[in-house]
N, C-alpha and C positions, 0 to 999 in steps of 0.2 A: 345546182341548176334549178333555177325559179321554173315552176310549172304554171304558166298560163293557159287555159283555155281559149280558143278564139272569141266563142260566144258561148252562152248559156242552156245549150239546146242540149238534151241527153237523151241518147237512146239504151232504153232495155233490152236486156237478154233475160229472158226467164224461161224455166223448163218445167214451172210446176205452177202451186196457187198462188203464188206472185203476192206475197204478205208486205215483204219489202217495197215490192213495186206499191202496194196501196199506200204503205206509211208513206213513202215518197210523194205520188200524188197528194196523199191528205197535206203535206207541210208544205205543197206549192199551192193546193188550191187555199189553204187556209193564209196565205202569204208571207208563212215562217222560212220558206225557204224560195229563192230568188230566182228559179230556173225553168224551164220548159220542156214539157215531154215529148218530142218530137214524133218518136216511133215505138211501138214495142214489140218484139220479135220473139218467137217461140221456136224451137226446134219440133214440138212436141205439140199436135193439131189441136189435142183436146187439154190441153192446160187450161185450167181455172183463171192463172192470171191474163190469158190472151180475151175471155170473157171479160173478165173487170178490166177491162182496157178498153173495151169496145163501147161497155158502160158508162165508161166514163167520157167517149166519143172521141177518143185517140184512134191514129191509125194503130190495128195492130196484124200484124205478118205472121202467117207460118214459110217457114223456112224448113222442110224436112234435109234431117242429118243423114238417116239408116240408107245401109247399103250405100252410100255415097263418098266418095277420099274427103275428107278433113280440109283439103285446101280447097276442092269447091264450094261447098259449105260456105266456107270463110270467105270465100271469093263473092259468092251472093248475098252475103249480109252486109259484107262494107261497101259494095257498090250501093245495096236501098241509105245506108247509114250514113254516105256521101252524098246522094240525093236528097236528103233530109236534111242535110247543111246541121249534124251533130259531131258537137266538139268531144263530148264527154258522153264515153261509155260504160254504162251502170249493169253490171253483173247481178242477179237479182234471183238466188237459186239456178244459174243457169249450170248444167251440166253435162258440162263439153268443154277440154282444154281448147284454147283459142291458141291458133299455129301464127305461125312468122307474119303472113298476110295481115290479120290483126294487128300485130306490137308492131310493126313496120308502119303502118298506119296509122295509127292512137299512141306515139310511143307515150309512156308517162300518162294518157289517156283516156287508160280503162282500172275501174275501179271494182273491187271484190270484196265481198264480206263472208267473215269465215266465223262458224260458231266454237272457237275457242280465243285461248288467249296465245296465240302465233307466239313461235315457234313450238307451241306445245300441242301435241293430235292434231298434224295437219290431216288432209285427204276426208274420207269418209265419216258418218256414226262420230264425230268430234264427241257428242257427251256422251257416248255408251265409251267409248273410250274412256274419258275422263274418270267414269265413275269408277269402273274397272280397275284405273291404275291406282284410285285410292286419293284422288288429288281432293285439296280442301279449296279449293278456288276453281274457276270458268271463267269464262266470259265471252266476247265478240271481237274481231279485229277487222277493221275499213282497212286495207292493203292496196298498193297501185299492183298491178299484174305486169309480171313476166314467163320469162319464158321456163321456170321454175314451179312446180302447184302450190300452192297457199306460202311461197315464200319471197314474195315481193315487198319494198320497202312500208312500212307499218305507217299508217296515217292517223287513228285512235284508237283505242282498247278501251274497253268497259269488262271491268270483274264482277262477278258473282259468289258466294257463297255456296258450296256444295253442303246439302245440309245431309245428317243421316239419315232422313229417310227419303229422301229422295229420289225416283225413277227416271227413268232416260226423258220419262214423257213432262214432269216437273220440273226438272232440270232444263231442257229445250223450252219451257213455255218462260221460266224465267229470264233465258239469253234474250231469247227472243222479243221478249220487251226491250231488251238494251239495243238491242240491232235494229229497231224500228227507231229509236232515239237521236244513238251516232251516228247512223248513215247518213243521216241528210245533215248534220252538222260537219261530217267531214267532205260533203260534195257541194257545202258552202265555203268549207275550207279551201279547195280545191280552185271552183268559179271564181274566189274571188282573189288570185291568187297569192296564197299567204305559205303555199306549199315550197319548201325547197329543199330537195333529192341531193342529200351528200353521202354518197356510197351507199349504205343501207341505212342512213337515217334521215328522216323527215323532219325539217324544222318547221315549226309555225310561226310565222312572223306578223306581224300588229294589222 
């Protein structure tokens, strides 16, 4: 299955200092990347990224989650997200599984980046993990989202080197350059549609 986008227009989700969300901005404003920020929405009032978003003179939403069922939630953010006429949903730190409303909505969609090299430490802490189990390699993985946590089909991966002295905090700053890199290469991969979904693997076509 070829994944087309309708249009170019993407909306964020972010629940913290929205890093990815800037790299993103920076590779559209600087014209490396071909796409439009539509909306950017936080669960979370005082995120950092809902700030650089405003800054940057984007609409940006709070959407409170707490105390509320998971399908209202979801119910209010794809209605503004439908109103902002956005094809392509960009996960960006956000930290909240996204229920049926969502994937029924975006199938094929929504896009997620996860600071390992998938299927290895999904879920939380990915490089306190890593370092822990002793592994010699990291990295980042762009994934489309399902109904699954961090194990939707794989769209890029970038590795890293675990060095020995390495802390949770040096190890994170080095992913974290790679996921400022791929993401926006794999949500031109995406846009431009070169994506195609055969069981759980993703081809890239010309």
């Amino acid at each position: 299955m070829r994944i087309q986008p309708a249009n170019r227009r993407l909306g964020i989700l972010l629940s913290g200092r929205g890093s990815n969300f800037e790299a993103i901005a920076g590779r559209i404003a600087s014209g490396k990347l071909n796409a439009e920020i539509a909306v950017v929405i936080s669960n979370v009032e005082s995120a950092p990224g809902l700030e650089r978003a405003r800054v940057c003179g984007l609409p940006a939403v709070h959407i409170p989650s707490q105390r509320r069922p998971r399908e209202e939630f979801d119910r209010e953010a794809v209605e503004l997200l439908r109103n902002q006429n956005v094809s392509l949903v960009i996960l960006a730190g956000f930290m909240r599984i996204l229920g049926r409303v969502f994937l029924d909505t975006f199938p094929y969609n929504i896009l997620n980046i996860h600071p390992s090299l998938l299927p290895a430490f999904p879920g939380t802490e990915a490089q306190r993990q890593a370092l822990k189990y002793g592994a010699k390699f990291s990295g980042c993985t762009v994934h489309f989202v399902d109904d699954a946590l961090d194990q939707g089909p794989i769209i890029l991966q970038s590795a890293v080197p675990i060095l020995n002295e390495d802390t949770v905090e040096t190890l994170s700053a080095r992913i974290l350059k790679e996921e400022h890199r791929i993401y926006s290469e794999a949500i031109e991969l995406v846009l431009s549609g070169r994506c195609e979904v055969q069981g759980r693997r993703v081809l890239i076509g010309p």
